[in-house]
Backbone as CSV, one residue per row, in Angstrom:
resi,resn,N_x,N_y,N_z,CA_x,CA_y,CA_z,C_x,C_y,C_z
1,UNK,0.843,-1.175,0.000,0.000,0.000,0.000,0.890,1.239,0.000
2,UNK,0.686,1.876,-0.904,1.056,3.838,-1.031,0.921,4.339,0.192
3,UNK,1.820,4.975,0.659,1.574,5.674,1.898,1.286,7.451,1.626
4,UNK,1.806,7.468,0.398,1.736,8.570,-0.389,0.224,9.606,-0.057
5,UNK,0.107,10.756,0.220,-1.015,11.564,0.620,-0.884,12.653,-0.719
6,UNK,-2.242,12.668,-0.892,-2.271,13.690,-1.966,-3.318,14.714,-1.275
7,UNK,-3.428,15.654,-1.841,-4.521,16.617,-1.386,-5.305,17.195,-2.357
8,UNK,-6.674,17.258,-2.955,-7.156,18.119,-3.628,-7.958,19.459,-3.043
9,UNK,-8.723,19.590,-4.062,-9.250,21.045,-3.643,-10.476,20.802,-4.658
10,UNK,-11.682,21.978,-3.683,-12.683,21.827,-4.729,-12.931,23.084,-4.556
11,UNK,-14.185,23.372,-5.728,-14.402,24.905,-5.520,-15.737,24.933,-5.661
12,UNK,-16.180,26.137,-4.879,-17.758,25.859,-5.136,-18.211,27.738,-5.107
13,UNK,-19.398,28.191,-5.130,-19.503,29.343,-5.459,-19.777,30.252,-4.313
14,UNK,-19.657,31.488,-4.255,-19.876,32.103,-2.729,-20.746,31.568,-1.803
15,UNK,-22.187,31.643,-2.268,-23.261,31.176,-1.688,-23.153,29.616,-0.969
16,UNK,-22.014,28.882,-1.238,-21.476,27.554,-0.557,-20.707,27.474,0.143
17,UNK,-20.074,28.826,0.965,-18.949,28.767,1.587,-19.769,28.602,3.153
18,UNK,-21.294,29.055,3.122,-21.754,28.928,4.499,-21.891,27.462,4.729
19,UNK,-22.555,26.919,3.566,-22.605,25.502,4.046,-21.547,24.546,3.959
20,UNK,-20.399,24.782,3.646,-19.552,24.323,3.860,-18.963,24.012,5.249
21,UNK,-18.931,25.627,5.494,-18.341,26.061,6.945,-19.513,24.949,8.019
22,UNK,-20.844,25.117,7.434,-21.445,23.715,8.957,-21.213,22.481,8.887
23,UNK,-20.809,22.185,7.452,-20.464,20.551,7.353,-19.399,20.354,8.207
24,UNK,-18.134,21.129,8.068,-17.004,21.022,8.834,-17.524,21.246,10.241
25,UNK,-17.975,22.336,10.365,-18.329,22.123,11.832,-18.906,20.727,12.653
26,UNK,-20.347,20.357,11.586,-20.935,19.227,12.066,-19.899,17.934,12.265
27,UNK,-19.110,18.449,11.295,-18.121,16.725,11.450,-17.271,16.822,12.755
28,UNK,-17.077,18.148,12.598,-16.511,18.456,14.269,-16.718,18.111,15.498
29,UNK,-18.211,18.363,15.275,-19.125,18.032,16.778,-19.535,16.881,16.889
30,UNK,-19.396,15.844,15.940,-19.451,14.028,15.514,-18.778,13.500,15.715
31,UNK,-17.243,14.284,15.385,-15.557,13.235,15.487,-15.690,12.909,14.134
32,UNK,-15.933,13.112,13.059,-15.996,12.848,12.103,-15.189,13.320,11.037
33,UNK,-14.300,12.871,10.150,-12.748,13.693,9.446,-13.521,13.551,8.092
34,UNK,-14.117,14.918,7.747,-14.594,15.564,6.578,-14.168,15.046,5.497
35,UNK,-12.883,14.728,5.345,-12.065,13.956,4.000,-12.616,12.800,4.200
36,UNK,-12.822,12.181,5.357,-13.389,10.114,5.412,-14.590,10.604,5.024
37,UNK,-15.735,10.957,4.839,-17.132,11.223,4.499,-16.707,11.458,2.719
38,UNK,-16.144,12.477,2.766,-16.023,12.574,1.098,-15.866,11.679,-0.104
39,UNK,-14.706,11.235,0.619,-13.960,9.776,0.098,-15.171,8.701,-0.469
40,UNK,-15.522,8.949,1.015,-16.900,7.340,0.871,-18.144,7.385,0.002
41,UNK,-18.450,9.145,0.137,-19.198,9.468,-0.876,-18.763,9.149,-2.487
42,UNK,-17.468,9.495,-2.573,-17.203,9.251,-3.864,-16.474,8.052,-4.633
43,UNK,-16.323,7.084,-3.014,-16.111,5.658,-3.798,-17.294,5.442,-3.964
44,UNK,-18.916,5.328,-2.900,-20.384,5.072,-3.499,-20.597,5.755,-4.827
45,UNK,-20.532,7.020,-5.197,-20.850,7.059,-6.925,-19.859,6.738,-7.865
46,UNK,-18.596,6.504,-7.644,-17.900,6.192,-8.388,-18.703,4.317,-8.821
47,UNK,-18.648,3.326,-7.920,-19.413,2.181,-7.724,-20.875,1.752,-8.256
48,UNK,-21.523,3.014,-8.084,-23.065,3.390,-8.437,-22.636,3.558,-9.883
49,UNK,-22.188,4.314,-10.356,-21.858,4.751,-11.694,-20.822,3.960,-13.067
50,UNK,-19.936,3.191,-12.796,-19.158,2.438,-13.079,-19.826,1.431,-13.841
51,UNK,-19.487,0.949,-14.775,-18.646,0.854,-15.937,-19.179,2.499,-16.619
52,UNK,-19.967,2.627,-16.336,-20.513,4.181,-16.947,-22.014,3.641,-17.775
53,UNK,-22.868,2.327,-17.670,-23.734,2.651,-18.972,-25.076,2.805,-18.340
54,UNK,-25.494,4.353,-18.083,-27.144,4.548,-17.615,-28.127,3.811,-17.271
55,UNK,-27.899,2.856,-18.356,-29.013,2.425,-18.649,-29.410,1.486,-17.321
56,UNK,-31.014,0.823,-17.275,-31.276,-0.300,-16.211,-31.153,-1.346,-17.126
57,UNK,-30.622,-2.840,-16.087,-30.556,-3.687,-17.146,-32.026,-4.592,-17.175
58,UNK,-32.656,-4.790,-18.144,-34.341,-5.419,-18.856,-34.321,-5.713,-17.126
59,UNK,-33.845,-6.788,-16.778,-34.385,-7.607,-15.414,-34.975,-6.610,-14.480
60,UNK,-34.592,-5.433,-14.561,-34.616,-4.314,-13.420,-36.533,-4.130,-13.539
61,UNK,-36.758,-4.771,-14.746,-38.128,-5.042,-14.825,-39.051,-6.061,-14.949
62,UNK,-38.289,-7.010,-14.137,-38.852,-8.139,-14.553,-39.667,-8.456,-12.901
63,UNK,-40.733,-8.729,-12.840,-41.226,-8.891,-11.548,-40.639,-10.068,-10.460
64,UNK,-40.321,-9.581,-9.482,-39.814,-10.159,-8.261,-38.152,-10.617,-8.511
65,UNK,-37.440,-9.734,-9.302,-36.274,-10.131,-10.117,-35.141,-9.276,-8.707
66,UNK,-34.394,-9.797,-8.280,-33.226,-8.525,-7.167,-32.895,-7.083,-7.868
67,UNK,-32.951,-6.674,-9.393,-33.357,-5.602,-9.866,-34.124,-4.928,-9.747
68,UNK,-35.295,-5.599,-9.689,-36.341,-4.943,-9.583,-36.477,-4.043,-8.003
69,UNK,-35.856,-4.814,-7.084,-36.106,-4.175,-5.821,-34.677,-3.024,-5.974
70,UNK,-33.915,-3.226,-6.153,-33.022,-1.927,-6.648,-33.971,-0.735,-7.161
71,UNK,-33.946,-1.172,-8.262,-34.714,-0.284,-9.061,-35.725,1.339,-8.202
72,UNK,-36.464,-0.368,-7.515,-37.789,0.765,-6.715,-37.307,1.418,-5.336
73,UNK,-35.490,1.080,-4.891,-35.226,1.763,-4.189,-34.940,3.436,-4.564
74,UNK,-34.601,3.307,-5.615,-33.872,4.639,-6.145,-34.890,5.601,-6.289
């Protein structure tokens, strides 16, 4: 394993700097490290999203199919 740390940066528009400022706070008052939330968020859509093709696959309509209950979670 890389021990290697990288850092990015994001940018968002004035009107986001307040809610920014409570997320950090909230993670504050949780114990919660703002970068571990992010991360996880964006291995879940990276995962959600991956191979990349939109589409649902037919089964996602097929009655009582494990798609199908996906499906009607979303």
């Amino acid at each position: 394993m890389n021990s290697e740390r990288r850092q990015f940066k994001i940018y968002g528009p004035p009107h986001f700097v307040p809610t920014w400022e409570k997320f950090l706070e909230i993670c504050e008052r949780d114990g919660q490290s703002a970068s571990s939330l992010i991360r996880i968020w964006v291995e879940g859509y990276v995962h959600r999203k991956d191979p990349g093709n939109p589409q649902r696959p037919i089964t996602a309509y097929a009655p009582g199919h494990e798609d199908e209950y996906a499906r009607m979670q979303q």
